[in-house]
Residue frames as qw, qx, qy, qz and C-alpha x, y, z in Angstrom:
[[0.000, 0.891, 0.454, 0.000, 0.00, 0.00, 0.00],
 [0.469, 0.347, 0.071, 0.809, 1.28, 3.21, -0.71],
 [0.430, -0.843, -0.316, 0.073, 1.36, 5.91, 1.91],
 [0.061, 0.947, -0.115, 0.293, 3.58, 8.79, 3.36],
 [0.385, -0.703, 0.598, 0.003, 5.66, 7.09, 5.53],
 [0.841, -0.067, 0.527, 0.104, 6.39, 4.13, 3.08],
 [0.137, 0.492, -0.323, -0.797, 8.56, 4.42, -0.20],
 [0.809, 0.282, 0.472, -0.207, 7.49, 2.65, -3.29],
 [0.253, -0.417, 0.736, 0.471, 9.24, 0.85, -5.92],
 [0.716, 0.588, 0.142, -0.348, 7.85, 0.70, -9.46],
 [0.364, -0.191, 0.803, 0.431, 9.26, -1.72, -11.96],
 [0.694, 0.434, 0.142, -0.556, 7.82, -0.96, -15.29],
 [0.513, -0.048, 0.837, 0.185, 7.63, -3.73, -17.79],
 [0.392, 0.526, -0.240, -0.715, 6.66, -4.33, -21.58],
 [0.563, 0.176, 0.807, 0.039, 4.97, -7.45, -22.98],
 [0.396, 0.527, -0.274, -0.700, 4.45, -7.09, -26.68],
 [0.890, 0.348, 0.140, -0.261, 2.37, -9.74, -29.36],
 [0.527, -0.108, 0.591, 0.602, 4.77, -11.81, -31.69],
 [0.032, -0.505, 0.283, 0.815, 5.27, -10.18, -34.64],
 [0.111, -0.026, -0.800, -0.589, 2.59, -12.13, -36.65],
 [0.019, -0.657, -0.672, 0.341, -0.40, -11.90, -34.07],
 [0.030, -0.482, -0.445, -0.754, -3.12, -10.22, -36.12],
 [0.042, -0.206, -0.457, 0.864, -4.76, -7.11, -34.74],
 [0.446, -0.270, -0.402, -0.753, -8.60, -6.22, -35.11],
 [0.523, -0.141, 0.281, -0.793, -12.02, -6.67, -33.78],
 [0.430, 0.038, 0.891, -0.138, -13.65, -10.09, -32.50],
 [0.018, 0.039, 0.550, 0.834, -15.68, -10.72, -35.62],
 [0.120, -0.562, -0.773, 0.270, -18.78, -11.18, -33.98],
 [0.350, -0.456, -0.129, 0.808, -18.60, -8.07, -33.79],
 [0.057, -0.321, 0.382, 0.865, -19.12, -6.91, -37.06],
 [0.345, 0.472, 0.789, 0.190, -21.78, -6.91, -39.71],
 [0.243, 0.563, 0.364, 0.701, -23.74, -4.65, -42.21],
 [0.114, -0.897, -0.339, -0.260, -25.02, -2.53, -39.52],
 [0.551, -0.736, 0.326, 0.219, -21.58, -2.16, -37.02],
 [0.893, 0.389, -0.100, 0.205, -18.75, -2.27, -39.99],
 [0.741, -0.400, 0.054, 0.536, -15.08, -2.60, -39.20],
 [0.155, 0.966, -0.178, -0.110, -13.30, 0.84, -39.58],
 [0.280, -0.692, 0.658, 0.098, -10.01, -0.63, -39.45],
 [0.759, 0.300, -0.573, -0.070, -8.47, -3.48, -41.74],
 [0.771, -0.593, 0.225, 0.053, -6.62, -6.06, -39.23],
 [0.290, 0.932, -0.215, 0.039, -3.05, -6.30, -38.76],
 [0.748, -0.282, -0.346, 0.492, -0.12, -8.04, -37.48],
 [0.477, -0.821, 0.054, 0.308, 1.70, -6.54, -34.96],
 [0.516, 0.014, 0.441, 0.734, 5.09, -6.20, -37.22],
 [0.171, 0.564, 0.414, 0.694, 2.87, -3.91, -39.47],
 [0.420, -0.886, -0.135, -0.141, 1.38, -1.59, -36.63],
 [0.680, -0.583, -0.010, 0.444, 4.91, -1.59, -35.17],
 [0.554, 0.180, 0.411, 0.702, 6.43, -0.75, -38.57],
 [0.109, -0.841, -0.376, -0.374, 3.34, 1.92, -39.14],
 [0.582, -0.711, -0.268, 0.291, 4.46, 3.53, -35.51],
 [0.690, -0.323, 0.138, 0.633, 7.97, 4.60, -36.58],
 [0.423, 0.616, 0.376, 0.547, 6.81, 6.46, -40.22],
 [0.028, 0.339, 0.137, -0.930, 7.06, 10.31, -39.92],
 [0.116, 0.686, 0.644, 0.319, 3.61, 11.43, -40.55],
 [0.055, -0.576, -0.162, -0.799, 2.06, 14.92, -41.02],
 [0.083, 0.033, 0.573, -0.815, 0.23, 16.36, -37.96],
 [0.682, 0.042, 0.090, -0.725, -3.18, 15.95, -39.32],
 [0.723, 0.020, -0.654, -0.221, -2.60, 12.30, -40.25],
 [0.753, -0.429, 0.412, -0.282, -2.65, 9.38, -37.24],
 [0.230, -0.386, 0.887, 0.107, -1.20, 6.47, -37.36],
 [0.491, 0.084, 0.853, -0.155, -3.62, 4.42, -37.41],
 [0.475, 0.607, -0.056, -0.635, -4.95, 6.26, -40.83],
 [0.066, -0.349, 0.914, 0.193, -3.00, 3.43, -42.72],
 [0.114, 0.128, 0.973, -0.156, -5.32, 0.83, -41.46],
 [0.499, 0.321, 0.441, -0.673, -8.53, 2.24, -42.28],
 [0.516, 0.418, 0.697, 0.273, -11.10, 0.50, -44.14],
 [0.003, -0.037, -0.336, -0.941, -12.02, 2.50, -47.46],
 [0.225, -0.667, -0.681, -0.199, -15.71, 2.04, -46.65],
 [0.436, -0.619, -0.457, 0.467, -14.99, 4.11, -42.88]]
């Protein structure tokens, strides 16, 4: 418990997907009336996507969108 008279030691950590684990929505999920804005992805591409220099009005994630969204 963290408190004033105790310090506290934080140990941060980083678990990341293998580099072929595909990213997107459960498909359930989807159909004609809830479509999927986003294509899915592996991680490797979203990691690759991360690094690009983009403009200030793009996002990353602009890449991935579907062309329907």
């Amino acid at each position: 418990m963290v408190n004033c008279e105790k310090e506290r030691m934080s140990i941060a950590s980083y678990c990341y997907p293998s580099s072929d684990a595909m990213i997107g929505p459960p498909k359930k999920l989807i159909d004609n009336d809830h479509p999927a804005v986003y294509k899915d992805f592996t991680f490797k591409e979203f990691s690759e996507q991360m690094w690009k220099v983009i403009t200030f009005t793009d996002t990353r994630l602009d890449s991935f969108k579907c062309s329907t969204a």
